[in-house]
C-alpha positions, 0 to 999 in steps of 0.5 A: 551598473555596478554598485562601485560605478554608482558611487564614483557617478555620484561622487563626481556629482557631489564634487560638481556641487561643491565647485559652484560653491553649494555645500551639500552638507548644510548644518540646518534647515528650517521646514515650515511644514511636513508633507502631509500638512503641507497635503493638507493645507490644500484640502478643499482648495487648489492653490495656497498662495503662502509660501510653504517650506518643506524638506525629504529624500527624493523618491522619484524624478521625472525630468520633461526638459525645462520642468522637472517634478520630484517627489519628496518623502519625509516621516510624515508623508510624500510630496509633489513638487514642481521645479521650473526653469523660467521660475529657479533660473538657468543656473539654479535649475542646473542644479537638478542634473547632479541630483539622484533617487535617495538625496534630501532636498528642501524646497520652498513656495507655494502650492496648487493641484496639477490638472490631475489634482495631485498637491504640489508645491511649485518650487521658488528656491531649493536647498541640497541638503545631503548627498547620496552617495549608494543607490536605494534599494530596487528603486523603491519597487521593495526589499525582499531580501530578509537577510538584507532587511535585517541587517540594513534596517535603514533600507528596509524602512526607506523600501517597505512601508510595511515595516515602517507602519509596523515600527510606528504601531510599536511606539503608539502600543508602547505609549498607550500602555505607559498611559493605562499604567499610569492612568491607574496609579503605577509608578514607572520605575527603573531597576539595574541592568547589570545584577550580582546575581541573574534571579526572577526566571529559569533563563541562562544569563549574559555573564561580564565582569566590572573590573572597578569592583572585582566582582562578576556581574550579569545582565538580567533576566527579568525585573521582577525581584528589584520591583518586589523590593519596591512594593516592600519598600512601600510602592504599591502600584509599580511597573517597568518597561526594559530590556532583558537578556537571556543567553538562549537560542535565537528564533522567530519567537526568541531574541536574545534581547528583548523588552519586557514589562513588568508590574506590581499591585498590592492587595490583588491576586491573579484574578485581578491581574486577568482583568487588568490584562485584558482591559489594557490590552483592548484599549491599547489595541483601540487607541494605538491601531484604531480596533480590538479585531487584527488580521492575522495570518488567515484569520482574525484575532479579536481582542475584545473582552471577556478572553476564555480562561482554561486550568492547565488541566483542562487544556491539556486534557482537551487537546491531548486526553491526559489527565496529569492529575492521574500521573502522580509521580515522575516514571508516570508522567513520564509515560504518559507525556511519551505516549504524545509523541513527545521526546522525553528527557530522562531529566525531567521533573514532573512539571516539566514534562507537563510544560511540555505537553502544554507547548506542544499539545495545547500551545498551537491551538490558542490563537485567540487570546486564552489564559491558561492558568492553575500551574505545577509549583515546580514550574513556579518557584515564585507563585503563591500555592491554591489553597485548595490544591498545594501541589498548583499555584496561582497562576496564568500565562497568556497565549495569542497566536499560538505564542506565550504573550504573558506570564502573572502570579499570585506571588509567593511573600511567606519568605520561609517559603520562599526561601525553601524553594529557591533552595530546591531551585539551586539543588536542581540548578546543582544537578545540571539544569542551569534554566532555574532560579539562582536563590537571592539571598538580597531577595530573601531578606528583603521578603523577610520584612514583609511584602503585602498581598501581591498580584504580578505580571510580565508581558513581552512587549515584542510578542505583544506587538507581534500579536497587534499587528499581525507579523510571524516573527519576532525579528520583524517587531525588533528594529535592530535583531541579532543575527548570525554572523555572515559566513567569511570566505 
């Protein structure tokens, strides 16, 4: 039957209810109990005489003439029920011919086990309480297509339990992280979406124009610099959680929107960082899935502390045998990251051409939870340098699953310093590499009052919860991802 056929089937249906005067439409309805506490008051017992209301979709009809059951899903759960002539009556129970798989019915009375000790609520009054007029998708045997998935995120969720599971388990990661935060004394703050200047990453920026104010403005690409003004200001401890925009590629791995957290300490450095970092992403790991190990792919990802952490250095000579120390200058570099296998640029600066060998050597083979850390400061326009080596600075990323997860420094507060690198940052962004940090002169001045030791982190939620709970692609953690237009005839 044809999808127009379907909806002119049920439209006939619809108008059927409303010529015996029901409104299949109401404003309210009033559920004493969910499915699964309705489930549960029956635990140990096979009736519960009180009455109990209850209301979900209609996932499943099986009609035996004078006796029908439905099975009723709401968020919580699914529910048997058991509808009866002799109980509702002839002209209530003529309603059940006008109802399909996907309608919302809300049903009282009070429940028993059948013989096969299955919980059901044996219906004394029922309520239509919205009308479906599309077909649901292969009859709750799935959605498979991916296309489809995405674009009608709705259908997915009705179909897939997969991917409603997987969208709980992102709220419950993102609770229990507010909870970790908070619990150690960070302040959750919010800082402006739309900025005059796109500063804090090497990103490309969404550009609009506030036509009030005469000026063109950009949706950011990072929180970090509007927090640093935060921790000058006198917060020590602060952190957002928020959505960022960089106009770059889309793939299983990149959105053009996602959400990232960012945090702030006073008085620590990197090292403090790692600790924090694996702390919480182990108690979130416990409190939100109920365990530090997660299937993954073919293997098993364990979240449990201590993680290895590995200089850049030493990674990139375990998995590739360069030594990027031995490659002082950029025409060496250059060689040496060629001779990988790697296409070259002719534009790329020596930490640029390291960051390629760290994503194509070293990246594939984390995929346990790894720090790499000790990075270019090319690469790092805002991380304090080591002292014992000014040409690297304090810094880390986090890897799981072969993906950066997480990005944390030792952030840079000598404001000279700060002011020299990011003008270096607008010559290279001037010579046509438009992936560098504009400088922020609000920034600079801000930083020029003087900002205390600070230890940073930005951790991409979306990835993070692609790593906890195991799935491919980054469009599968996002409920709503952008996708190419379909192709108009």
């Amino acid at each position: 039957m044809g999808e127009e056929e379907i909806i002119s089937l049920r439209t006939a249906k619809l108008e059927r209810l409303r010529s015996r005067g029901i409104d299949p439409y109401p404003a309210r309805f009033r559920p004493s109990h969910t499915a699964r506490q309705a489930v549960e008051l029956l635990k140990g017992r096979d009736h519960h005489p009180d009455p109990v209301t209850i209301a979900g979709r209609i996932i499943a009809m099986r009609h035996m003439g004078k006796a029908t059951f439905i099975d009723l899903r709401d968020g919580s759960d699914r529910v048997q029920t058991y509808l009866k002539e002799d109980i509702l009556g002839p002209q209530t129970y003529e309603i059940l011919r006008d109802l399909d798989l996907g309608d919302f019915l809300g049903v009282r009375g009070p429940l028993f086990r059948t013989k096969t000790g299955e919980p059901t609520v044996q219906v004394e009054q029922l309520t239509v309480l919205a009308k479906a007029l599309r077909a649901l998708p292969e009859k709750w045997h799935g959605l498979q297509d991916v296309e489809v998935r995405y674009r009608q995120r709705y259908l997915d969720l009705i179909a897939n339990p997969q991917a409603r599971e997987t969208f709980l388990a992102r709220s419950r990661i993102i609770s229990a992280i507010r909870r970790f935060l908070d619990g150690r004394g960070f302040l959750e703050v919010e800082t402006p979406v739309l900025q005059p200047a796109a500063g804090g990453a090497a990103a490309r920026p969404f550009v609009t124009y506030h036509n009030a104010l005469d000026r063109q403005l950009c949706l950011r690409i990072a929180l970090e610099l509007h927090l640093k003004r935060l921790v000058i200001g006198g917060y020590d401890r602060v952190y957002e959680i928020g959505r960022i925009f960089r106009n770059e590629g889309v793939s299983a791995r990149h959105s053009p929107e996602y959400t990232m957290l960012e945090s702030y300490q006073a008085y620590a450095d990197y090292n403090d960082v790692m600790d924090m970092v694996e702390e919480m992403t182990s108690t979130v790991a416990r409190e939100a899935l109920g365990d530090t190990t997660v299937d993954h792919a073919d293997t098993k990802i364990d979240f449990a502390p201590p993680w290895p952490r590995l200089t850049l250095r030493d990674a990139i000579k375990r998995y590739s045998d360069i030594d990027f120390e031995d490659y002082p200058d950029v025409e060496s570099m250059q060689r040496a990251t060629a001779s990988c296998g790697i296409a070259v640029d002719e534009t790329w600066g020596r930490g640029k051409l390291i960051d390629e060998l760290l994503s194509a050597k070293v990246e594939p083979n984390l995929i346990q939870p790894t720090f790499i850390l000790d990075y270019p400061v090319e690469l790092s326009p805002l991380a304090k340098r080591k002292p014992d080596n000014p040409r690297l600075v304090e810094r880390f990323e986090l890897f799981i699953a072969g993906r950066e997860v997480a990005n944390a420094y030792s952030e840079l507060n000598d404001p000279l310093e700060q002011r020299q690198r990011m003008l270096q940052q607008a010559r290279l962004r001037a010579a046509g590499d438009e992936e560098v940090e504009l400088a922020d002169e609000e920034f600079l001045v801000a930083l020029e009052h003087g900002m205390p030791p600070c230890g940073g982190l930005g951790i991409g939620i979306d990835r993070l919860v692609m790593a906890l709970t195991g799935q491919p692609s980054i469009r599968e953690v996002i409920l709503f991802p952008h996708l190419r237009d379909r192709e108009r005839p």
